[in-house]
N, C-alpha and C positions, 0 to 999 in steps of 0.2 A: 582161478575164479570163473565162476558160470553163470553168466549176468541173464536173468529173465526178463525179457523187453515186458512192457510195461500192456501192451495187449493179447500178450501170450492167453492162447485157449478162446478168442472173443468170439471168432467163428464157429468153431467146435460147441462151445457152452448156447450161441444160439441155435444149434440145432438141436442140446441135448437137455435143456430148461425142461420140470416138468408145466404144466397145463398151468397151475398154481407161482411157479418162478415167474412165468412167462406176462400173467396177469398183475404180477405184484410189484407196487411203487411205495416208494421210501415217501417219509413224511413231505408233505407240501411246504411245511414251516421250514424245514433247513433252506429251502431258494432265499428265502428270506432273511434267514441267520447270514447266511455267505453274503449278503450285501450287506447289510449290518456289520460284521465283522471287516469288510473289506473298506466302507467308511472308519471304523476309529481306528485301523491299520493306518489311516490318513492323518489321525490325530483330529478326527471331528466327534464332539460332545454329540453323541446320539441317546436321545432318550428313548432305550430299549424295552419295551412293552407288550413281546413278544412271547415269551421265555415261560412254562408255564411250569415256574423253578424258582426255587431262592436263592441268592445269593448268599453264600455266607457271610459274607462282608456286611449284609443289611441285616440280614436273618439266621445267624448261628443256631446249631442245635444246643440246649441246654446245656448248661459245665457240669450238672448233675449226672447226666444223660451221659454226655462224654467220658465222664470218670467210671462211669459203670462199663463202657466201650473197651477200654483201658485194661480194666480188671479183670475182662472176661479174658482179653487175649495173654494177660500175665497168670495168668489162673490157667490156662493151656486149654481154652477151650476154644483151639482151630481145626480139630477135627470135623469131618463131617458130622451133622447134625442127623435124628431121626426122622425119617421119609414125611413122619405128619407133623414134624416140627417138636421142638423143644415142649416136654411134659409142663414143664413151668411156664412157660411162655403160654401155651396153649389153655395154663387155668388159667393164668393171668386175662387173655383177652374174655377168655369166660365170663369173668366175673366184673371185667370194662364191659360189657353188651348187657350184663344184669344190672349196670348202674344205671349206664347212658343211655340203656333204650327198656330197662325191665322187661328184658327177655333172658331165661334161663336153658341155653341150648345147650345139648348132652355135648360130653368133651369129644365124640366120633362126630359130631358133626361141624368142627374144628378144624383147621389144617393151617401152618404156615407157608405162605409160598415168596416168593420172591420178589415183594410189590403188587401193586394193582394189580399191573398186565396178566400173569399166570391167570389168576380169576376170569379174569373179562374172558381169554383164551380160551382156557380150560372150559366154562361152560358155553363156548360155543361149539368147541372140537367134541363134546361128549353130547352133547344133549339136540344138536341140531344136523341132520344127516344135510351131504351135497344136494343144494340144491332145493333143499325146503327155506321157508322166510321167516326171515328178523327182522322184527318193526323196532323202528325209535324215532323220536322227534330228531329233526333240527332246526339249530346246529343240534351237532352233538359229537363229542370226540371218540377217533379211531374207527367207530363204528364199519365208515366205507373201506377201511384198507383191510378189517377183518373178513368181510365181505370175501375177496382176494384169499387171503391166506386160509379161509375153510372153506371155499368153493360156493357159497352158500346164496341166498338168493336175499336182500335186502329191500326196506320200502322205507324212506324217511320222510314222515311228516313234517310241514313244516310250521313251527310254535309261532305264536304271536305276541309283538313285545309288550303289548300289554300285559301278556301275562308274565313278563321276566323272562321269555322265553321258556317258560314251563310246559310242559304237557298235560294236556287236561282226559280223562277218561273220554268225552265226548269227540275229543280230537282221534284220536286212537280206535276207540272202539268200533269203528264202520270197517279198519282196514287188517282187523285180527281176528277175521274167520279163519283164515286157512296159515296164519301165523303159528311157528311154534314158539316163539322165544320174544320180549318185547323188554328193551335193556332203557332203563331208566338212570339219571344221575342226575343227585341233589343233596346238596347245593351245585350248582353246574359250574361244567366249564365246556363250553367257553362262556358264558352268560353270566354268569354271578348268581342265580337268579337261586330263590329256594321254593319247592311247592310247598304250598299250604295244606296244613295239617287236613280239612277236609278234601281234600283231591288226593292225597294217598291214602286214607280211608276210602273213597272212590275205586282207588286202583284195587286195594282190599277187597272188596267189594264183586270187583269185576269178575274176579282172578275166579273165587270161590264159583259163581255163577255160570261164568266159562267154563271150569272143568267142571261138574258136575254136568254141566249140557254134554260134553265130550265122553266123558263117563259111561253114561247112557248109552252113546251110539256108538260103543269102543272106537274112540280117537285116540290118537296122540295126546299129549296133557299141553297146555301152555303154562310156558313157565316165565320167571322176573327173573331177571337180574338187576340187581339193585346196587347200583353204582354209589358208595357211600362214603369215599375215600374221602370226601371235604367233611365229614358229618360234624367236625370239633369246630369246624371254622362258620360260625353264624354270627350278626350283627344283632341287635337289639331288635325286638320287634318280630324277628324271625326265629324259626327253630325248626329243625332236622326230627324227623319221625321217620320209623319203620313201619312198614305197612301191616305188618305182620304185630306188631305192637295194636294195631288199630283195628287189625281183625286177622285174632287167632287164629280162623279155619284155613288162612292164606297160607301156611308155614309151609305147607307141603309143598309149592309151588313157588316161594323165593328163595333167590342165592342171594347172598350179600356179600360184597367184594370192598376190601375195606384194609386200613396198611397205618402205617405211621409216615409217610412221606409226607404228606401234605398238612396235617392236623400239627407234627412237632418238626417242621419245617428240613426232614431226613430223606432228603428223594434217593440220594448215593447210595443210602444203606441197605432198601431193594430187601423193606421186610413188608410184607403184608400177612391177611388172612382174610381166609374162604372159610363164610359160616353158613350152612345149608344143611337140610335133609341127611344124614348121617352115608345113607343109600350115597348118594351123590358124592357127598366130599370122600370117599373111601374112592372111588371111581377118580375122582382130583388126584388124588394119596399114590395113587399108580400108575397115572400118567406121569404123574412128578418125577417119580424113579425113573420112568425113560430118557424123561429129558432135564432132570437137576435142576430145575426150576424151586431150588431150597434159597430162602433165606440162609447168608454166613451163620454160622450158630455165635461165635460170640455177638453178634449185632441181636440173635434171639434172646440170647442169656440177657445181654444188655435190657431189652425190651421189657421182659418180664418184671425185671428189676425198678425200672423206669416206671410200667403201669400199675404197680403198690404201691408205686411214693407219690401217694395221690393229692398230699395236701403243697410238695412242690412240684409235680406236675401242672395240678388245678392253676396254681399261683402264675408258674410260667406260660401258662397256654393264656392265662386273662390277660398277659401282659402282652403277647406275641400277639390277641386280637387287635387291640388298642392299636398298634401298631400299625398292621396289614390297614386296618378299616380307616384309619388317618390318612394315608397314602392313598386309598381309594375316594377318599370326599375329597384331596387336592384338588383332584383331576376331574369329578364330577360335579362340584362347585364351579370348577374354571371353564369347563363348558357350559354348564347351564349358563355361566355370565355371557360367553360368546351366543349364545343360542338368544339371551335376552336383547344381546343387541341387535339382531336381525341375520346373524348370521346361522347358513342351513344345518346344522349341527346339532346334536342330542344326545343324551344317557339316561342309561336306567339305574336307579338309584340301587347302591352297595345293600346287598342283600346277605353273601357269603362267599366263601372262598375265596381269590385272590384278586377274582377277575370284575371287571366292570361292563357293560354291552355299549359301546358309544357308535354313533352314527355321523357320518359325513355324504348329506346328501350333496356330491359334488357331480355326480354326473351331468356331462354336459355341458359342465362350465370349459373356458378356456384360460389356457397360463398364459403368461403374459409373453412366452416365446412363439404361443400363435396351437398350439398342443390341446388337444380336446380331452379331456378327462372323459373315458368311453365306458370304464365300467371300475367295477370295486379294485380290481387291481391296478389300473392307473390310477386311481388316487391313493393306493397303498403308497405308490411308489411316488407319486408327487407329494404323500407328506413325509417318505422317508428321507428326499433327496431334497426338498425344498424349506423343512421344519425341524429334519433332525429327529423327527419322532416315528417311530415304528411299532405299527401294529397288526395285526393276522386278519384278514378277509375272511367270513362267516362260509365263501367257499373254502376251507380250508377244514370247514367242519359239515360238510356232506351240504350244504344250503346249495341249489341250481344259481348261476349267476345270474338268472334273469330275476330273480328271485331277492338277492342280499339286498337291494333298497338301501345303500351305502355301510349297512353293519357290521362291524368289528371287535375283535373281542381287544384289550388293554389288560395287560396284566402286569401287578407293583410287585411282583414277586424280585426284581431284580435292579429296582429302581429307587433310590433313593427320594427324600424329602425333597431336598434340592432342587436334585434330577428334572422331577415331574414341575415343581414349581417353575424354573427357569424354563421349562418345555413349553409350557404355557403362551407367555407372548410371542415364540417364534409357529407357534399352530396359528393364532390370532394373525399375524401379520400374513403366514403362507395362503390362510382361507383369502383375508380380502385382497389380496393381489390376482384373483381370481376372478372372471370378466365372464357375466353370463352370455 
């Protein structure tokens, strides 16, 4: 036997990382899982709020869904799948964008990829060279770490929670002169938050105006990516629009990046779809084959299957919201209560998706071991260690620290009824043992 010690190569590899290895860091969130995980190793109830994932334990995928999973793989359909995705699959989401958003986009301008990510990716890797900029609000998710892996030059505004953490055209628009790419996601995460119908008609708006100015003086085009992976998950009162639903002339200028993970509670199954510009997702279509970034084909077979059975889809998607959004008013009712008794704490009411935006102005205070809570992540970690409750600092989604003003994202993806309830008095008890 030929045992490989455990740092073989660490020297060699730091000399031989390219530009891109060298710059690139793994999620912020895992520091925070490995404490999490390393308390209930201990056998301590931690109310995990971390996690921007379902449980299946809380949140199974369909048994409808699952038996079509079943059949595809007993049906022998484990071969690789076609470069732009399953023919059926691909009218299938078709004819889901003609429902959900009344847009009818030719089947080339389609592609299955492998979840979200390949999208977000792919139209950073093709459409923005090293070293030109991509604006986004934050927070906003991954954004800084793709930064890193395409070389590329980034600006993140930062949202205001009045507005749910949304971006607003006025916010934006002073810092996308010399932008090519401005990536948008709504209903957001980490925020919950969804923009209103009139402000992506705005972005609409913008988009058409921008490139015809560009046009003119041969530019580059700026282009959207439009982050719409939560688009099935909205609360009452709220509703998800495409911009391009709101103003036609925009089409030539958004991507939309869009999947079944989050809408039918499937993140494992690591099926999505890129709907853009025909030009473009054929450009997707070929990068894929380099790098396999396919959805499994039975999980596509499944899929297709899944989005025709639309009257028990509809059915189970209305029940899964009921769900999610009850989980979310636990926790935003149980703070608003703490908030009304004087203590510094806050949320922005469930809007969409999984997440909630809650605040803990604790900076400043002291614990009762004599420990000054200095910024957003010691108090992460004095409510994970002192409350049992755990949740992600807004630096963790491109926010400056000096900047996060105690916000956090919560998320019930993985948290039971219970969970959150019984979490409740021990945050109450953790905050006033706190000594300004």
């Amino acid at each position: 036997m030929i045992r490989i010690p455990s740092d073989c190569g660490d020297e060699a590899a730091r000399r031989g990382f390219s530009h891109m290895a060298s710059s690139m860091v793994g999620s912020s969130i895992l520091k925070v899982a490995n404490e999490i995980r390393a308390l209930k190793d201990q056998g301590v109830a931690v109310a995990d709020m971390t996690v921007g994932d379902f449980s299946p334990a809380e949140f199974p995928i369909a048994e409808t869904y699952a038996q079509y999973l079943v059949e595809a793989i007993q049906e022998g359909d484990t071969n690789y799948p076609p470069s732009a995705g399953e023919h059926e699959l691909r009218t299938a989401v078709k004819e889901h964008i003609l429902r959900t958003l009344g847009l009818d986009y030719p089947i080339d301008g389609i592609c299955i990829v492998s979840g979200g990510r390949p999208s977000l990716y792919s139209t950073y890797r093709l459409l923005v060279d090293p070293g030109e900029l991509v604006l986004f609000p934050v927070p906003s998710w991954n954004n800084h770490n793709y930064r890193d892996t395409c070389q590329v030059r980034v600006r993140g505004i930062l949202a205001r929670p009045e507005d749910a953490f949304q971006p607003t055209v006025d916010l934006l628009a002073p810092h996308a002169r010399d932008a090519r790419l401005i990536v948008l996601n709504t209903p957001q995460n980490p925020s919950g938050g969804v923009m209103r119908k009139e402000e992506v008609e705005r972005f609409g708006h913008f988009l058409v105006e921008e490139n015809n100015r560009r046009q003119a003086s041969g530019e580059k085009p700026l282009y959207l990516l439009y982050d719409q992976i939560y688009s099935l998950l909205t609360f009452p009162g709220f509703q998800h629009y495409s911009p391009v639903t709101l103003v036609p002339e925009c089409a030539p200028y958004v991507i939309h990046a869009d999947g079944i993970s989050k809408g039918f509670c499937a993140t494992g199954l690591r099926c999505g779809w890129f709907v853009a510009p025909p030009a473009i997702t054929r450009k997707v279509v070929a990068l894929g084959t380099h790098v396999g970034a396919w959805a499994p084909r039975p999980v596509q077979v499944a899929t297709a299957r899944w989005l025709r059975n639309r009257e028990t889809m509809d059915s189970w998607l209305a029940d899964m919201l009921v769900d999610v959004r009850e989980r979310l008013e636990i926790l935003h009712h149980g703070i608003q209560d703490m908030k009304a008794a004087g203590l510094p704490v806050d949320t922005i009411e469930p809007q969409g998706a999984i997440y909630i935006s809650v605040q803990f102005q604790l900076e400043g205070m002291r614990t009762k071991e004599g420990k000054v809570l200095e910024n957003n992540e010691d108090i992460r970690s004095f409510l994970l260690h002192e409350a049992n409750f755990a949740v992600v600092p807004f630096s963790a989604f491109g926010v400056e620290e000096h900047e996060e003003d105690g916000w956090s994202r919560a998320s019930v993806g993985a948290a039971s009824r219970q969970e959150i309830q019984d979490a409740l008095p021990r945050l109450r008890t953790a905050i006033q043992s706190l000594q300004a």
